[in-house]
C-alpha positions as a Markdown table, in Angstrom:
| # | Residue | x | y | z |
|---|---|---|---|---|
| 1 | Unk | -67.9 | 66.4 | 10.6 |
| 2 | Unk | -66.7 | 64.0 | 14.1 |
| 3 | Unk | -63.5 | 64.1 | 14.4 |
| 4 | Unk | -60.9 | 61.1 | 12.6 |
| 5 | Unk | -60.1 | 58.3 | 16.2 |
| 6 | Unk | -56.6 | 58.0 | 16.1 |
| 7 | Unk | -54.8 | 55.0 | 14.3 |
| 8 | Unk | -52.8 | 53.0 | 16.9 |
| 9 | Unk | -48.7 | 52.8 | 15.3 |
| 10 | Unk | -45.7 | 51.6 | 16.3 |
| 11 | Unk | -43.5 | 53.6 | 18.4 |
| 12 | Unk | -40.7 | 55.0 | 16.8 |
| 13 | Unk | -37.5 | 56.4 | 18.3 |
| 14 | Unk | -37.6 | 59.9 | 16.7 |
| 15 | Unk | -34.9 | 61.5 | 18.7 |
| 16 | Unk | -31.2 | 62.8 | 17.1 |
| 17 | Unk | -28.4 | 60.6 | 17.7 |
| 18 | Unk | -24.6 | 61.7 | 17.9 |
| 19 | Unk | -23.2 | 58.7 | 15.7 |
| 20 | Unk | -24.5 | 56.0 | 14.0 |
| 21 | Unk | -21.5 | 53.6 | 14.7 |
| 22 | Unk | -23.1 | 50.9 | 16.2 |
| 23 | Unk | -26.3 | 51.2 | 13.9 |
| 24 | Unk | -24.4 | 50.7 | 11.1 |
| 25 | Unk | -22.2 | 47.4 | 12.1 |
| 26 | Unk | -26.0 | 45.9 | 12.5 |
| 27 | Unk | -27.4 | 48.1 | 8.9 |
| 28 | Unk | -29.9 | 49.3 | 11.0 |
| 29 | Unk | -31.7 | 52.6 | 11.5 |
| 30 | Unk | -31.7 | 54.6 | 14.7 |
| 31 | Unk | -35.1 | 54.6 | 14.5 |
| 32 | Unk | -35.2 | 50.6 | 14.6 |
| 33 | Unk | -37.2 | 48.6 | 17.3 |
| 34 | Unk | -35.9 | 46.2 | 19.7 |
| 35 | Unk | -37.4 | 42.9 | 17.4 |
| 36 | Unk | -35.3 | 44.5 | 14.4 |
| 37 | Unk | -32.5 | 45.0 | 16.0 |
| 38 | Unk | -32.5 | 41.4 | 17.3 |
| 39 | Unk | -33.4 | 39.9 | 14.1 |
| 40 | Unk | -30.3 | 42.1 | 12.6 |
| 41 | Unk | -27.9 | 40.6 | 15.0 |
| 42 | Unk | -29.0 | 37.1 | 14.5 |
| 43 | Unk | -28.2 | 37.4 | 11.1 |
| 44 | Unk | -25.0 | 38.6 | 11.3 |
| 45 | Unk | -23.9 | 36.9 | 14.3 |
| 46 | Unk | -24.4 | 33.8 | 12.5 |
| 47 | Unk | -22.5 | 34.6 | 9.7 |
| 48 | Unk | -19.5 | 36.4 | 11.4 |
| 49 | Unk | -18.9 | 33.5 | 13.8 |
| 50 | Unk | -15.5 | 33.0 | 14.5 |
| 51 | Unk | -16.1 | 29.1 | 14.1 |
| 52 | Unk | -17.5 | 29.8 | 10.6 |
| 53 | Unk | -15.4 | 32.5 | 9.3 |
| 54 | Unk | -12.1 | 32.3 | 11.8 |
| 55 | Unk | -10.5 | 35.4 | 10.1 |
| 56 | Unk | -13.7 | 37.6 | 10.8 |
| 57 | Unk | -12.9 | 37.6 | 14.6 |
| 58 | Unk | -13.2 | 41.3 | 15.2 |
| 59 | Unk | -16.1 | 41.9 | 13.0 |
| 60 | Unk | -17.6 | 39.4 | 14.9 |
| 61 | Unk | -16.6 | 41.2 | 18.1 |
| 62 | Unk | -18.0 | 44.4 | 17.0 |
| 63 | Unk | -21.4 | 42.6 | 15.9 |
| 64 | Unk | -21.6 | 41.8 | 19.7 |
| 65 | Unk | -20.5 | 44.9 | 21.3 |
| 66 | Unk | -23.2 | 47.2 | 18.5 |
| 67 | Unk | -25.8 | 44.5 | 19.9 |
| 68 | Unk | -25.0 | 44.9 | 23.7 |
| 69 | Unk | -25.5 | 48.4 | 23.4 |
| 70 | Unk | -28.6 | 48.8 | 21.4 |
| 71 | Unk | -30.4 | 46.0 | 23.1 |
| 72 | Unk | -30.6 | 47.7 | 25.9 |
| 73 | Unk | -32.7 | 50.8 | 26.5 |
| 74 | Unk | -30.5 | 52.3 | 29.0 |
| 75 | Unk | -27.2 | 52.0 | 27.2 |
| 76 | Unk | -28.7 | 52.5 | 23.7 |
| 77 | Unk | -29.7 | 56.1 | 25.3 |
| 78 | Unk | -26.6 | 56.6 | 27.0 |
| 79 | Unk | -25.0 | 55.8 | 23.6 |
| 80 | Unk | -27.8 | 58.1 | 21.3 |
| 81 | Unk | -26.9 | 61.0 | 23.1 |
| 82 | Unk | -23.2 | 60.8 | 24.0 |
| 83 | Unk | -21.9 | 58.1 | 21.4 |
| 84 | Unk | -19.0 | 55.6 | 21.8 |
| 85 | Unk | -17.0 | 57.8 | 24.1 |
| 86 | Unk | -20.2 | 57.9 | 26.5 |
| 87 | Unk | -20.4 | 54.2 | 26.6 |
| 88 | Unk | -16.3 | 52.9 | 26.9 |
| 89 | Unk | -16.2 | 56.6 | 29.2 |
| 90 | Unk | -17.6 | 54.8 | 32.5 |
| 91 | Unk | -21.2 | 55.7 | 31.8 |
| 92 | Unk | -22.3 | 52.1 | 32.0 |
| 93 | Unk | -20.8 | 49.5 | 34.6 |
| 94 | Unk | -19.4 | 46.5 | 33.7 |
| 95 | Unk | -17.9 | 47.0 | 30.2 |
| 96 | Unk | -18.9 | 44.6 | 27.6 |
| 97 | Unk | -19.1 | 41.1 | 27.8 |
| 98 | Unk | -18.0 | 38.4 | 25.5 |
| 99 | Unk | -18.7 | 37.9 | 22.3 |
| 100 | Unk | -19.3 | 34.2 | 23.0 |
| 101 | Unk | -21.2 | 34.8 | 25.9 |
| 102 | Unk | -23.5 | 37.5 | 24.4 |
| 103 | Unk | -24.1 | 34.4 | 21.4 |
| 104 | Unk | -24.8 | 32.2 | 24.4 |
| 105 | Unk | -27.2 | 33.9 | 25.7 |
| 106 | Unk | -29.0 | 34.8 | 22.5 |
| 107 | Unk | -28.8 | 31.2 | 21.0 |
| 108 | Unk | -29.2 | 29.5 | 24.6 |
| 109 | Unk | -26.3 | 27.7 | 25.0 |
| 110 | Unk | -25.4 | 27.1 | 21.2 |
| 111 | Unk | -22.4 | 29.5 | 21.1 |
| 112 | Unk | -19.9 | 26.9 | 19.5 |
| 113 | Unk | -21.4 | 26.4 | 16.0 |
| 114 | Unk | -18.6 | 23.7 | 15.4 |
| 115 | Unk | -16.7 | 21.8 | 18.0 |
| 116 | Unk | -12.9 | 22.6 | 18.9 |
| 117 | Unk | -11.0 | 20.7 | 21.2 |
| 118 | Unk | -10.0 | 23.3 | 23.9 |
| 119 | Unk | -14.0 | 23.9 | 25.1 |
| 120 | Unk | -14.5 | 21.0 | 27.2 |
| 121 | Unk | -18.7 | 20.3 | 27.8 |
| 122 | Unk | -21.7 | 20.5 | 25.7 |
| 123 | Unk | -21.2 | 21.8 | 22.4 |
| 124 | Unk | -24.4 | 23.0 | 20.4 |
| 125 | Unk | -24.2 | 23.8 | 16.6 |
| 126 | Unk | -26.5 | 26.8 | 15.4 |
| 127 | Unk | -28.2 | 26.7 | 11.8 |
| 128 | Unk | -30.4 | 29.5 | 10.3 |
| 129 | Unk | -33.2 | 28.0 | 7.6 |
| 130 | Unk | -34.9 | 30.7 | 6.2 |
| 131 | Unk | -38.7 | 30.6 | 5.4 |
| 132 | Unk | -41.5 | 32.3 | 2.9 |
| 133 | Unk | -44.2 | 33.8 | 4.9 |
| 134 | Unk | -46.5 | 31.4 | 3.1 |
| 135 | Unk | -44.6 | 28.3 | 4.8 |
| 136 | Unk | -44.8 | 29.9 | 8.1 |
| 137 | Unk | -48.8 | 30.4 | 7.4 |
| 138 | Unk | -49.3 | 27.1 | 5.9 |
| 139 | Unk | -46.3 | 24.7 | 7.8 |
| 140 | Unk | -43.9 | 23.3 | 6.0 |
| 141 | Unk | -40.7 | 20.5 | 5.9 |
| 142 | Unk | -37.4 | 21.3 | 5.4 |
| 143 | Unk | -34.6 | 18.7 | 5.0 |
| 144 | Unk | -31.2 | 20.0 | 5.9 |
| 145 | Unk | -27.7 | 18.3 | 5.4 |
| 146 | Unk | -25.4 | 18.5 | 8.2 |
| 147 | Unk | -21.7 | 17.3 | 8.5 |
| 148 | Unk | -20.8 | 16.2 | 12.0 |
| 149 | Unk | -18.4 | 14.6 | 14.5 |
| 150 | Unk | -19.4 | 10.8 | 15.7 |
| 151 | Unk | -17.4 | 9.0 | 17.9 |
| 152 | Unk | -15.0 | 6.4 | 15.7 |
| 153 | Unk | -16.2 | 3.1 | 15.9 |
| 154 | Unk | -12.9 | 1.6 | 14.8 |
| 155 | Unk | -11.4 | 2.6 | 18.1 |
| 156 | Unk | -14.3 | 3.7 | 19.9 |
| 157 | Unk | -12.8 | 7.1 | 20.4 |
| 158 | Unk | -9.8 | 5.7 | 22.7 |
| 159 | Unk | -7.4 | 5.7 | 19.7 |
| 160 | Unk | -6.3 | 2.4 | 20.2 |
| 161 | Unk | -2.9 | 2.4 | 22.6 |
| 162 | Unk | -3.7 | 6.1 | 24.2 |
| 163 | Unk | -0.4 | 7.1 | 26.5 |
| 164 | Unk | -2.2 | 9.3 | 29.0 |
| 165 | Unk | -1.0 | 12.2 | 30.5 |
| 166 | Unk | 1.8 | 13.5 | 28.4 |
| 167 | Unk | 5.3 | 14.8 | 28.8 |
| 168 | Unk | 5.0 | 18.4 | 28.2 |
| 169 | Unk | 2.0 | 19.1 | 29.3 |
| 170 | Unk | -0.6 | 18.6 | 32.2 |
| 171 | Unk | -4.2 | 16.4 | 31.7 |
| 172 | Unk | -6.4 | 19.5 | 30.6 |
| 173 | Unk | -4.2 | 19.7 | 27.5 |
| 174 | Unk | -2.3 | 23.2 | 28.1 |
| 175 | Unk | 1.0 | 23.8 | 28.8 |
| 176 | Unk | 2.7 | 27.0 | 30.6 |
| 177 | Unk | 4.9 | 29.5 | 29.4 |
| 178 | Unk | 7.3 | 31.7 | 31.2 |
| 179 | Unk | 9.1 | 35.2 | 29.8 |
| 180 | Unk | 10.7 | 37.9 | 31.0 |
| 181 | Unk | 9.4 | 41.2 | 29.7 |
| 182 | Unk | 11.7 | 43.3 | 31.8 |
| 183 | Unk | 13.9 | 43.4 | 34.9 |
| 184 | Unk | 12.6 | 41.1 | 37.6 |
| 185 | Unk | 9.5 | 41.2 | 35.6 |
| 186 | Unk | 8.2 | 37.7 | 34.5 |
| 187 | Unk | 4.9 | 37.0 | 32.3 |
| 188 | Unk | 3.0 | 33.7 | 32.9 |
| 189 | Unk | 1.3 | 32.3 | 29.8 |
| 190 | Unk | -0.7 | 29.3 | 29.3 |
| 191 | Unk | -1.4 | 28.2 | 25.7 |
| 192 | Unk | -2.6 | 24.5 | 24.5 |
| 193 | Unk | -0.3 | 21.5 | 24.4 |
| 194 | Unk | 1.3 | 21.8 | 21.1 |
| 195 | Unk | 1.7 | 17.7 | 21.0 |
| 196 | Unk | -1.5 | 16.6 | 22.2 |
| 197 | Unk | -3.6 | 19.2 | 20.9 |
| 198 | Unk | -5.5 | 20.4 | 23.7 |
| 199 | Unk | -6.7 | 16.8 | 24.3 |
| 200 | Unk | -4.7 | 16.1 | 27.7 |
| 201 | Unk | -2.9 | 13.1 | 26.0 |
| 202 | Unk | -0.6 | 12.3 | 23.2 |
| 203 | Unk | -0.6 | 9.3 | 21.0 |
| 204 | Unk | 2.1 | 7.8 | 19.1 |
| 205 | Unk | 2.2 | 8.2 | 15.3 |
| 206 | Unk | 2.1 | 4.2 | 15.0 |
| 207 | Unk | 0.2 | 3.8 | 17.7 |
| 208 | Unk | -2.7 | 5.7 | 16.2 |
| 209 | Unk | -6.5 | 4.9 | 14.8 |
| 210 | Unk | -6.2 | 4.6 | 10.9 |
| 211 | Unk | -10.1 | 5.4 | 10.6 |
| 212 | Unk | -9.8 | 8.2 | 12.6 |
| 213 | Unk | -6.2 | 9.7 | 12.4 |
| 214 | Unk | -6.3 | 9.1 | 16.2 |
| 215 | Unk | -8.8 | 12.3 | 16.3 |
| 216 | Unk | -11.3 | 9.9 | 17.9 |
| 217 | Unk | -14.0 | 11.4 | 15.8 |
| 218 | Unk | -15.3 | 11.1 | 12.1 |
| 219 | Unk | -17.1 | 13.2 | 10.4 |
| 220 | Unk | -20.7 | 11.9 | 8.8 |
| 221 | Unk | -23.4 | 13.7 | 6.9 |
| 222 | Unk | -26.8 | 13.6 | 8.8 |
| 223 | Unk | -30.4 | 14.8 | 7.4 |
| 224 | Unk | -32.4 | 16.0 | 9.8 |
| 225 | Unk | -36.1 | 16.8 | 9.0 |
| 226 | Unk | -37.2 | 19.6 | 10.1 |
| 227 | Unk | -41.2 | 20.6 | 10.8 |
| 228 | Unk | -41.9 | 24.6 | 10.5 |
| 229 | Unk | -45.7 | 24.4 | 12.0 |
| 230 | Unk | -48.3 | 26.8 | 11.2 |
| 231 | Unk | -47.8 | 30.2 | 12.9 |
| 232 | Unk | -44.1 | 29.5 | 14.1 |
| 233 | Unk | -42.3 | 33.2 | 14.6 |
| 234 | Unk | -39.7 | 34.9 | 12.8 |
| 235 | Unk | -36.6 | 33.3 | 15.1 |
| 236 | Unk | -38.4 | 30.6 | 16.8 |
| 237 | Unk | -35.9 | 28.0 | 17.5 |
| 238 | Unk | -36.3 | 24.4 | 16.8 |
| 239 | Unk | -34.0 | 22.1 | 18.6 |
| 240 | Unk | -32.9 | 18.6 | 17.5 |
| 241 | Unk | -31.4 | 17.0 | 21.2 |
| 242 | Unk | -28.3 | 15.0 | 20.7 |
| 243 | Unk | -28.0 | 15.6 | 17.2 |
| 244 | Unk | -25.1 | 17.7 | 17.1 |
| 245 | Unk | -21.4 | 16.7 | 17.9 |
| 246 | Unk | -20.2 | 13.7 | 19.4 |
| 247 | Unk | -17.1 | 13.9 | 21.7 |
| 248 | Unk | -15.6 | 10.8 | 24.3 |
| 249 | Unk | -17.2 | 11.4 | 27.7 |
| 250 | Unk | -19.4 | 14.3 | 26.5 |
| 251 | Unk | -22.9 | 14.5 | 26.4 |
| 252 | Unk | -23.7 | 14.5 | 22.2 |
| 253 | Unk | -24.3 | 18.5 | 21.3 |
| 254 | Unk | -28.3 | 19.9 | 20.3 |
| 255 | Unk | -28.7 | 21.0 | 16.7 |
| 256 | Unk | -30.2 | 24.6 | 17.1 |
| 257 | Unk | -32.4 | 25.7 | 13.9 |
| 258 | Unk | -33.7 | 29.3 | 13.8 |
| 259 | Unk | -36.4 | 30.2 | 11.4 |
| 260 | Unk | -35.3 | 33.4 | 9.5 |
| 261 | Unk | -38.4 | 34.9 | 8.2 |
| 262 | Unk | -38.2 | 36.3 | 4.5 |
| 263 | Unk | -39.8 | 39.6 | 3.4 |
| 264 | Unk | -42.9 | 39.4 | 1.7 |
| 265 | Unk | -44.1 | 41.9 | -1.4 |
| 266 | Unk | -47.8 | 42.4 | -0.3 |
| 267 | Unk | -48.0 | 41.7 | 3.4 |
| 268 | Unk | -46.2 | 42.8 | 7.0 |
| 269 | Unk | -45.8 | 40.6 | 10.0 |
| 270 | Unk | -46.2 | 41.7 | 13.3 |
| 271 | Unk | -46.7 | 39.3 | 15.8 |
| 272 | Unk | -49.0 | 37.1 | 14.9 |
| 273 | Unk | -51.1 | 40.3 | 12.7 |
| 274 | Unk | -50.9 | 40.9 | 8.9 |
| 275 | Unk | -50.5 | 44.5 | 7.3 |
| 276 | Unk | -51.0 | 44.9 | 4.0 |
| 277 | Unk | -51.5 | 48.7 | 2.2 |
| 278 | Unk | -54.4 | 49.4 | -0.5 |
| 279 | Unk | -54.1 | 51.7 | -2.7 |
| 280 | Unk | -57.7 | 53.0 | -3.7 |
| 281 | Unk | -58.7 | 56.4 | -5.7 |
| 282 | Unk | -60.9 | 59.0 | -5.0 |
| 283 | Unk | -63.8 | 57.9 | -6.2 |
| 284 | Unk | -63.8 | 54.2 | -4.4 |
| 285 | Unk | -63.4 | 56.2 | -1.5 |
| 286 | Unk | -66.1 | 58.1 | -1.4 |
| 287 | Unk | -68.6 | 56.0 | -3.6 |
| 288 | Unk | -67.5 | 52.8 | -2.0 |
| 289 | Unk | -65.3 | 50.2 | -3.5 |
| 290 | Unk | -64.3 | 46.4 | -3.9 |
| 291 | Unk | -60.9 | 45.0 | -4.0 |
| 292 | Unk | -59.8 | 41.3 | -3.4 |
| 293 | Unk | -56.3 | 40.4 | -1.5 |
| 294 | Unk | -55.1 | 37.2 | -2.5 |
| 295 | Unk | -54.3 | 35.4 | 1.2 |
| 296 | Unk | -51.3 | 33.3 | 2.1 |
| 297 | Unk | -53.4 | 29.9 | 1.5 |
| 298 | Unk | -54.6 | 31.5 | -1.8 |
| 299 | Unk | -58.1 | 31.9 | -1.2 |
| 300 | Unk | -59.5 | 35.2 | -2.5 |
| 301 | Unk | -61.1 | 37.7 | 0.2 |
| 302 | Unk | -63.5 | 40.4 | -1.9 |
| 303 | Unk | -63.1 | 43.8 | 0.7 |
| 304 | Unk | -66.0 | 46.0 | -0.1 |
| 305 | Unk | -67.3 | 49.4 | 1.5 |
| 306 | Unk | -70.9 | 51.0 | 1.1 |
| 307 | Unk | -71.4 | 54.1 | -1.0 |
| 308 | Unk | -71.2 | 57.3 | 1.1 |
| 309 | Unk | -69.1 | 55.5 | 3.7 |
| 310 | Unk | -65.7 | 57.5 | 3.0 |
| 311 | Unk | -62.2 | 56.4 | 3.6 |
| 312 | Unk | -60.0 | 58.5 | 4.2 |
| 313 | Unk | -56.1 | 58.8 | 3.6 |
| 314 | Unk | -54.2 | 56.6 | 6.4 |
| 315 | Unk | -57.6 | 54.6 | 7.3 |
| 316 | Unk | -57.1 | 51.3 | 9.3 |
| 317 | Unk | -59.6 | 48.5 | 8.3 |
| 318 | Unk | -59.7 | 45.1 | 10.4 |
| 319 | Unk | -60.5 | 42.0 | 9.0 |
| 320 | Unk | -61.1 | 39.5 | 12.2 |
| 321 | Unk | -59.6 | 35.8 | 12.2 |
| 322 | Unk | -57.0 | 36.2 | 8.9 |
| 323 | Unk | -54.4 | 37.2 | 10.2 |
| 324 | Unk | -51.5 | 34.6 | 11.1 |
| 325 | Unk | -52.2 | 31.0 | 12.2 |
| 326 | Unk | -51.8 | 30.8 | 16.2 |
| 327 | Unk | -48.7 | 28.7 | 17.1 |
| 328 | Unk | -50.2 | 25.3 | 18.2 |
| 329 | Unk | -54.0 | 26.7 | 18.1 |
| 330 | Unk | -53.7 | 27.1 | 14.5 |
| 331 | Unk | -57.9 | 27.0 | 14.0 |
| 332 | Unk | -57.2 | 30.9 | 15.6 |
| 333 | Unk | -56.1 | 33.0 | 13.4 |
| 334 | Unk | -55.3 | 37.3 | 14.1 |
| 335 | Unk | -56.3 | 40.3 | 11.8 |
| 336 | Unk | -55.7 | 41.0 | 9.0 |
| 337 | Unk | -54.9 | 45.0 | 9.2 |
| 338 | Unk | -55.5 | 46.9 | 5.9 |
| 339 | Unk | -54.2 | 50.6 | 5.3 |
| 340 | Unk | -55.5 | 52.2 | 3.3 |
| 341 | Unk | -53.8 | 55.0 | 0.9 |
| 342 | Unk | -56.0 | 57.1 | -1.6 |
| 343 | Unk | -54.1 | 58.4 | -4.3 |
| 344 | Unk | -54.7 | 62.0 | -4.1 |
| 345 | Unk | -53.1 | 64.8 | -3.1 |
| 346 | Unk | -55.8 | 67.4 | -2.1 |
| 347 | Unk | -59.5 | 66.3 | -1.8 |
| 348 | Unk | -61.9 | 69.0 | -3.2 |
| 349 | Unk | -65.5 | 68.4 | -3.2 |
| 350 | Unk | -65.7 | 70.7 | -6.6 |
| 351 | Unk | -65.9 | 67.8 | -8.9 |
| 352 | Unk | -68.1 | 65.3 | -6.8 |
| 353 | Unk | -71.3 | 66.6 | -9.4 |
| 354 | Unk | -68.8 | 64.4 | -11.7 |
| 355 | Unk | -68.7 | 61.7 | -9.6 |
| 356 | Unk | -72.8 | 61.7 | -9.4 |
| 357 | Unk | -74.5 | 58.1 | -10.1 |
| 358 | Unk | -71.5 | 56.6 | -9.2 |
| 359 | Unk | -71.4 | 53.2 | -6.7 |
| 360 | Unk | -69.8 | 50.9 | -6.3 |
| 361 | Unk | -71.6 | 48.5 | -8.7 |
| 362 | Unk | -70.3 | 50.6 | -11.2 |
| 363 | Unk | -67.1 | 49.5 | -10.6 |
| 364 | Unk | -65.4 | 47.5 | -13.5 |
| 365 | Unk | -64.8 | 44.8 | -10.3 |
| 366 | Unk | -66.6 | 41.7 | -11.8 |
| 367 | Unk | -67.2 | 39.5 | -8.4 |
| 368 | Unk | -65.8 | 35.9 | -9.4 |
| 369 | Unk | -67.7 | 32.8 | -9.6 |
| 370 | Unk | -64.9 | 31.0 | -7.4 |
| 371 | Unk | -66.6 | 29.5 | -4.4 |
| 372 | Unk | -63.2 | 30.8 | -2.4 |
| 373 | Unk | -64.1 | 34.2 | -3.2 |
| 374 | Unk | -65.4 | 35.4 | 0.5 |
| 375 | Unk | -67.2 | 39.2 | -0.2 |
| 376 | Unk | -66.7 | 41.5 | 3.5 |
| 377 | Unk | -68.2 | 44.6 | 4.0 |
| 378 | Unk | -66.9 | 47.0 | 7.2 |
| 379 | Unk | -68.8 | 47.8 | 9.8 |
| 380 | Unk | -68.8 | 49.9 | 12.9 |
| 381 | Unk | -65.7 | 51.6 | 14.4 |
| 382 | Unk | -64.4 | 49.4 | 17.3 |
| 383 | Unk | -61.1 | 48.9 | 19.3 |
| 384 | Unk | -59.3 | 46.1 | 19.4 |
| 385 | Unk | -56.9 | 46.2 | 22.3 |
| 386 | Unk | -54.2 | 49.0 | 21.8 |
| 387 | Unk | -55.0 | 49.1 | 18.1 |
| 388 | Unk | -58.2 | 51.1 | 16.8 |
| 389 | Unk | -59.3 | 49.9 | 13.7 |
| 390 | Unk | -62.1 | 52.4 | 12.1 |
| 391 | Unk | -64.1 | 49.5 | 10.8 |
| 392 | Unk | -64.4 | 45.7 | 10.7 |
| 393 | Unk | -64.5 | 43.0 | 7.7 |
């Protein structure tokens, strides 16, 4: 008998951890890879955001802090063998950054989901769509509702009879603070204007824009169309230019949408591969067998092996070019990767006289008439990059 070639997997972090702190702000395992990790943070990153749920500041805080850390390989080690104290203990440099500018980074540049008036530049607004794994095989359209800011075209965002500068505090809208917190000891704060409201300027009750409740802004619902193409990834963003908020003498925000893949019941993503498990019994796999697998176009694939072939428990099967639609090439496709699991515990060869006159065309599969129907046998064992697949469709 030659011995089984090793089945290609994914790496797992197998190692013991001290705490599982950080792992559980994200609901993640310590065994989780880098893409779940991200794809956990996303998530929650967009829910938590201050700008979204104001009250949920240091939830959101610790989102960003768990994600710092177990981003990053050195820190996440640091971290898995010394725990919280190991990382706030000097052991990285640095400290943590900011919540906002870990968002920032992640999002590029979106890390205001909603306008406020102390952030003076470009302000982006971050949405997450979520998506079936058969839109994001197939393509799909979307239309979202937005509400957002537009510049008041009763008063073309001047307010009508603006004042300028105002008395209590400086152009930038802030104004300063001074307190003694103990003898010849003096604290320095700065805070926003509490008349002009961080906008540099303070207008007159009568003096002010009716439409607008001198804001200089309205708000207006926008619907945005938005095109999911074949083969798009599980947070791929999709960015509408000058769609978001409008502001006087700012540049008009981007809309940021990020696709949020859902789980699917039969198949497994993984980049642009699908894995799907097969249960078979012990006699398809050593007598030879045929299954069909339903695709995510719903065409019917008919998998078949020749008697006497066997498959074993944990077998990898490739089928070549039905895997995921290529982003922008989508007439390439990847593999399809089937694993296969035979529903026995311990193989003995003392009932195979049993199984004797069995084949596969004995099966009670009845091949359908459907023209969809595409019958694959396997073939040799061959490699396919870092992943060995004993077999072919």
């Amino acid at each position: 008998m030659t011995n089984r070639e090793p089945v290609c997997r994914p790496l797992l972090r197998v190692n013991m951890v001290l705490e599982t702190g950080y792992y559980d702000i994200l609901g993640v395992e310590p065994g989780s890879s880098t893409e779940e990790i991200k794809k956990a943070y996303r998530k929650l990153a967009l829910k938590f955001h201050p700008d979204k749920n104001p009250e949920e500041g240091e939830r959101f805080k610790g989102i960003s802090q768990a994600y710092e850390v177990l981003s990053d390989s050195k820190k996440r080690d640091l971290y898995d063998r010394g725990g919280e104290e190991a990382i706030k203990g000097g052991g990285t440099s640095g400290g943590f950054h900011s919540p906002m500018d870990i968002f920032d980074m992640f999002f590029g540049g979106g890390g205001r989901m909603h306008s406020r008036p102390e952030r003076r530049g470009k302000r982006n607004v971050a949405h997450q769509l979520s998506m079936s794994l058969e839109d994001m095989y197939n393509g799909a359209t979307r239309k979202l509702t937005l509400q957002k800011n537009v510049i008041c075209q009763k008063c073309n965002g001047e307010c009508y009879s603006a004042q300028g500068r105002n008395s209590r505090g400086r152009p930038s809208g802030t104004e300063v603070h001074i307190q003694q917190i103990g003898p010849g000891i003096i604290q320095q704060i700065q805070t926003m204007c509490s008349e002009c409201r961080g906008e540099g300027e303070r207008i007159n009750a009568k003096d002010r824009c009716k439409t607008c409740s001198g804001k200089k802004v309205v708000r207006e619902k926008k619907i945005l169309e938005v095109h999911v193409d074949r083969g798009m990834k599980d947070g791929q963003k999709i960015t509408f230019h000058g769609e978001g908020d409008q502001l006087p003498g700012l540049e008009p925000g981007d809309v940021i949408i990020i696709l949020d893949q859902k789980e699917h019941a039969s198949f497994q993503r993984s980049e642009n591969n699908l894995i799907t498990q097969m249960e078979i019994n012990l006699v398809e796999a050593l007598c030879g067998l045929k299954h069909t697998i339903k695709t995510l176009d719903n065409r019917t694939l008919v998998i078949g092996s020749r008697p006497g072939e066997v498959i074993r428990p944990g077998d990898v099967k490739c089928i070549l070019n039905e895997g995921m639609p290529l982003h922008r090439n989508p007439f390439e496709r990847g593999l399809l990767i089937i694993q296969f699991q035979v529903n026995v515990h311990n193989i003995s060869l003392a009932p195979i006289n049993s199984f004797l006159g069995y084949t596969s065309t004995g099966n009670d599969y009845t091949k359908s008439k459907d023209n969809n129907n595409q019958e694959l046998n396997i073939d040799q064992s061959t490699p396919v990059g870092g992943l060995r697949c004993k077999g072919y469709y």
